[in-house]
C-alpha positions as CSV (number, residue, x, y, z in Angstrom):
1,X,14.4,27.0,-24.4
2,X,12.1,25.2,-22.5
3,X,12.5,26.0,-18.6
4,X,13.6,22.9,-16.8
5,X,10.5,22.2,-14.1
6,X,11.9,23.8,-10.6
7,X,11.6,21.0,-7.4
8,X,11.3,22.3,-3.5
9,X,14.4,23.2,-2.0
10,X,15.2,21.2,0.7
11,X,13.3,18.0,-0.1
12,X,15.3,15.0,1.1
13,X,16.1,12.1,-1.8
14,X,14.0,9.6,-1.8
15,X,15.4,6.2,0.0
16,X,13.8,2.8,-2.0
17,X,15.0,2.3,-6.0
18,X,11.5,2.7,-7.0
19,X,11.2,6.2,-4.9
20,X,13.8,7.4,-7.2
21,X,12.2,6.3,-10.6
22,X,9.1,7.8,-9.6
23,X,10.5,10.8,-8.8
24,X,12.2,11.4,-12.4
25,X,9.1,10.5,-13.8
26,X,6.6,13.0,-12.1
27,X,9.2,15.7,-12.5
28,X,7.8,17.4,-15.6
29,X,4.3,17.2,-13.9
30,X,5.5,20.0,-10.9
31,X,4.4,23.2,-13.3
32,X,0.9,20.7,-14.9
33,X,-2.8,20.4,-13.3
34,X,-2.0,16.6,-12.5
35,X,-2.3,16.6,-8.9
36,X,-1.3,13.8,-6.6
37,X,-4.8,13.0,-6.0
38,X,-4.9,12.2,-9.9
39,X,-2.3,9.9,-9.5
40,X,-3.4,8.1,-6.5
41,X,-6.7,7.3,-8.6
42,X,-5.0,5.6,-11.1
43,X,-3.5,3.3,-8.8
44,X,-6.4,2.8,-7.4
45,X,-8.0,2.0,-10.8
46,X,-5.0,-0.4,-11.6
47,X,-4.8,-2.1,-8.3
48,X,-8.4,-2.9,-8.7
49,X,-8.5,-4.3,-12.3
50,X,-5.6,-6.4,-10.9
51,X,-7.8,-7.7,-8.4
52,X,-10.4,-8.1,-10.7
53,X,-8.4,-10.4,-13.1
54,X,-6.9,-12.5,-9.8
55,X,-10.5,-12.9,-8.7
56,X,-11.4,-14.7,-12.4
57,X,-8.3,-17.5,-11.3
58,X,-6.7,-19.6,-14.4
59,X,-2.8,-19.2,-15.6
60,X,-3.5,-16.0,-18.2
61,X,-5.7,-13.9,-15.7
62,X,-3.5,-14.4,-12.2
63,X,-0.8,-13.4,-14.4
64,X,-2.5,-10.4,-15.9
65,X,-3.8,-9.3,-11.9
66,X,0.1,-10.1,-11.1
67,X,1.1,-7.9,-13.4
68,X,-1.3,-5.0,-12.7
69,X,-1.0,-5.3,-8.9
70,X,2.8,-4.5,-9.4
71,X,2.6,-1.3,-11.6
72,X,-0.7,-0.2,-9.1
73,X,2.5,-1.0,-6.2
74,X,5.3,1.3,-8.5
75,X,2.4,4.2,-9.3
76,X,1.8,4.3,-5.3
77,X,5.1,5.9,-5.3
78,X,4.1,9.0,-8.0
79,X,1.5,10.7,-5.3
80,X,3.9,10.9,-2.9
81,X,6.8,11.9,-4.7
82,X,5.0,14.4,-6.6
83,X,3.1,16.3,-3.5
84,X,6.8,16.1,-2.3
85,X,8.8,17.7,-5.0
86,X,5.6,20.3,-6.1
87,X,4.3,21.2,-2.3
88,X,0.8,20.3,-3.6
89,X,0.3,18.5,-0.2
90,X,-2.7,18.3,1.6
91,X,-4.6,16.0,4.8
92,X,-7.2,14.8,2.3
93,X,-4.7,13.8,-0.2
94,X,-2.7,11.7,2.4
95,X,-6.1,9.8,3.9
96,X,-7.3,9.2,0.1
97,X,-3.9,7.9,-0.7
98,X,-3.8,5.4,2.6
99,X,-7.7,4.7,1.4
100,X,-6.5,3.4,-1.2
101,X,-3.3,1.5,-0.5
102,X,-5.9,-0.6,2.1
103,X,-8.5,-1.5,-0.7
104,X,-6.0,-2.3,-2.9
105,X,-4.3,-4.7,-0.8
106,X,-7.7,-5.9,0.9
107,X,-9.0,-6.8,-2.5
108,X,-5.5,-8.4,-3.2
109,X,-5.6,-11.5,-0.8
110,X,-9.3,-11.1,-2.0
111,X,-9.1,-11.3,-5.0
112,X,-6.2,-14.4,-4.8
113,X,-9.0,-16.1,-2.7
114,X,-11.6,-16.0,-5.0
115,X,-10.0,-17.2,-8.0
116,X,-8.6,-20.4,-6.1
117,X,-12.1,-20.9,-5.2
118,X,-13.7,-20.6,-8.9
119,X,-11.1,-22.7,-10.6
120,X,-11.0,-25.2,-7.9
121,X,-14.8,-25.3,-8.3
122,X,-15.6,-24.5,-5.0
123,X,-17.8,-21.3,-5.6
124,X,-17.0,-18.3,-3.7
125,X,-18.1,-19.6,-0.2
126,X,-14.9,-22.0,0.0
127,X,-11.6,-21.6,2.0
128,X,-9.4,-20.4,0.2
129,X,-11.8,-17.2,-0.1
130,X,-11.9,-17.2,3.6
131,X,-8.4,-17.2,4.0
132,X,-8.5,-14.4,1.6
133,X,-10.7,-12.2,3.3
134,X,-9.2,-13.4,6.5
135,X,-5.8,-11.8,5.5
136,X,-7.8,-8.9,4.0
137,X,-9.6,-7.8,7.0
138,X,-5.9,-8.3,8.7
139,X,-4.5,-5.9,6.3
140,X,-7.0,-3.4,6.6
141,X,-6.6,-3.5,10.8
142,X,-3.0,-2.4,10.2
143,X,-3.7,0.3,7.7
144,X,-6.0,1.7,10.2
145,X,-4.1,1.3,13.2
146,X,-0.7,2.8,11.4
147,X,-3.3,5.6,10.8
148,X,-3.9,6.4,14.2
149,X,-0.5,5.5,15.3
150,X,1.1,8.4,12.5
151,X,-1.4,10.9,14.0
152,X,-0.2,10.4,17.5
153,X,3.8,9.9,16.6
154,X,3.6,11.3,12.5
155,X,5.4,9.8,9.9
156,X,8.5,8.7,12.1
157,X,6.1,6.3,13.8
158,X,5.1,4.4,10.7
159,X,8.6,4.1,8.8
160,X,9.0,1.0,7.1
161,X,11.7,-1.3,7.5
162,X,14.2,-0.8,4.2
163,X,17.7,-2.1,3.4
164,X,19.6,-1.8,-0.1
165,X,16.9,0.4,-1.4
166,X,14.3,-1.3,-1.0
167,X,11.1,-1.1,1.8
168,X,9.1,-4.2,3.0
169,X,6.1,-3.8,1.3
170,X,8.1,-4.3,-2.3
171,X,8.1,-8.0,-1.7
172,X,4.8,-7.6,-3.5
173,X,7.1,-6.8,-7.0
174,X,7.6,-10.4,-6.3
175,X,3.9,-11.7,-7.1
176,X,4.7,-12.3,-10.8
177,X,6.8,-15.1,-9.5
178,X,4.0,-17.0,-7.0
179,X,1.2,-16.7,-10.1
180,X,4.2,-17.9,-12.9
181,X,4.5,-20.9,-10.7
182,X,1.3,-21.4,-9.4
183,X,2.3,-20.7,-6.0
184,X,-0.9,-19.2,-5.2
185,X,-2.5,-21.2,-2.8
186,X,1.1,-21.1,-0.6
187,X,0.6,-17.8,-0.8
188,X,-2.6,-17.7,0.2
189,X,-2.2,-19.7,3.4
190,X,1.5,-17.7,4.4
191,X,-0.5,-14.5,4.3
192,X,-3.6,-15.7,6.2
193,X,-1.4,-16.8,8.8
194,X,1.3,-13.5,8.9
195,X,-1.1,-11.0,8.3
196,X,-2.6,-11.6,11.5
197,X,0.0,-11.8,13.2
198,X,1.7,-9.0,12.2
199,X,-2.1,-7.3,12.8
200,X,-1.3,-8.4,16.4
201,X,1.9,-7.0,16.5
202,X,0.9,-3.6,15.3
203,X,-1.9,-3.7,18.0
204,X,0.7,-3.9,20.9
205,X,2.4,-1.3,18.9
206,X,-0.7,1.2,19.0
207,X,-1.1,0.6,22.2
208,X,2.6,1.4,23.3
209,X,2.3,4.8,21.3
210,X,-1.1,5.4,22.8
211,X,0.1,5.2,26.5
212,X,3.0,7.1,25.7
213,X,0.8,10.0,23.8
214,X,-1.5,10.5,26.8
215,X,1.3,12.2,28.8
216,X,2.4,14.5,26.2
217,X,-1.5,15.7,25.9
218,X,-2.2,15.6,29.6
219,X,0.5,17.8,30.1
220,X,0.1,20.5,27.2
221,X,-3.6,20.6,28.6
222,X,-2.0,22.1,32.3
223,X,0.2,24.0,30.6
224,X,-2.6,25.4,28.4
């Protein structure tokens, strides 16, 4: 009989729908050499040929990068779950893992950018590639900042906001939907506008966590 792959006791059940697929599914990995690091690479590799084919623009492509960029947002989920359920955790893992989710999502609005750009005829120097890369760099100032914020208050600090099962970042499943009916360029302009201002609103957040941290250190210093 084949021995049924044995999980960590004590690890909590995941909390988003997707979580919990991922979980069954990188079960029978626990006793393989697929590491988490493995898996984090393959979404990296999706996430970017999604990017890839939203940067070419036209129906069939967007769709395609739609497409990709969704599965590269469902395998995210595998690292985690799998370094949780195995114990193959480690500090390099979890920085190549956030590494990634912050190309991936750079090259995202990007990507979007681009291809309005080249089928509009515009070239590449055109706005909707600048409000691309505006909401890109926006993206990658909160990935760094909940970075530094989760080393100063862990993960507690960085929780997403979830209801039903689901987190806030799964309202990219929903990209299909904007490419299917060429809502791209509404997209565009929403996320060059929020992304900043959710960047700004993650700033007063570091900041908050940052004057609360130096306390806490000041004091283990005297007592050290």
């Amino acid at each position: 009989m084949n021995r049924r792959p044995s999980i960590r006791p004590n690890v909590p059940a995941p909390r988003t729908w997707d979580a919990r697929l991922a979980r069954r599914l990188v079960t029978p990995l626990i006793d393989t050499r697929i590491t988490p690091n493995h898996l984090t690479t393959l979404r990296l590799l999706i996430g970017v040929a999604g990017a890839l084919c939203l940067a070419r623009g036209g129906f069939v492509s967007s769709n395609a990068g739609a497409f990709l960029i969704v599965l590269s947002n469902f395998v995210d989920h595998t690292d985690g779950e799998l370094a949780r359920i195995s114990g193959k955790t480690s500090r390099i893992g979890h920085l190549y893992d956030l590494a990634s989710d912050a190309l991936v999502t750079v090259l995202l609005f990007l990507g979007m950018g681009i291809g309005m750009s080249t089928v509009g005829g515009h070239g590449l120097v055109a706005l909707p590639t600048l409000l691309g890369a505006v909401a890109g760099v926006s993206v990658a100032v909160i990935f760094f900042l909940r970075m530094r914020i989760e080393e100063m208050a862990g993960k507690a600090g960085t929780k997403q906001a979830s209801a039903g099962g689901f987190e806030t970042e799964d309202v990219l499943y929903l990209l299909p939907l904007v490419t299917l009916t060429s809502g791209t360029s509404l997209f565009i302009i929403a996320a060059s506008i929020g992304a900043p201002l959710f960047a700004v609103w993650v700033m007063i957040d570091y900041r908050r966590v940052s004057r609360r941290a130096q306390p806490a250190a000041q004091s283990s210093q005297v007592m050290g």
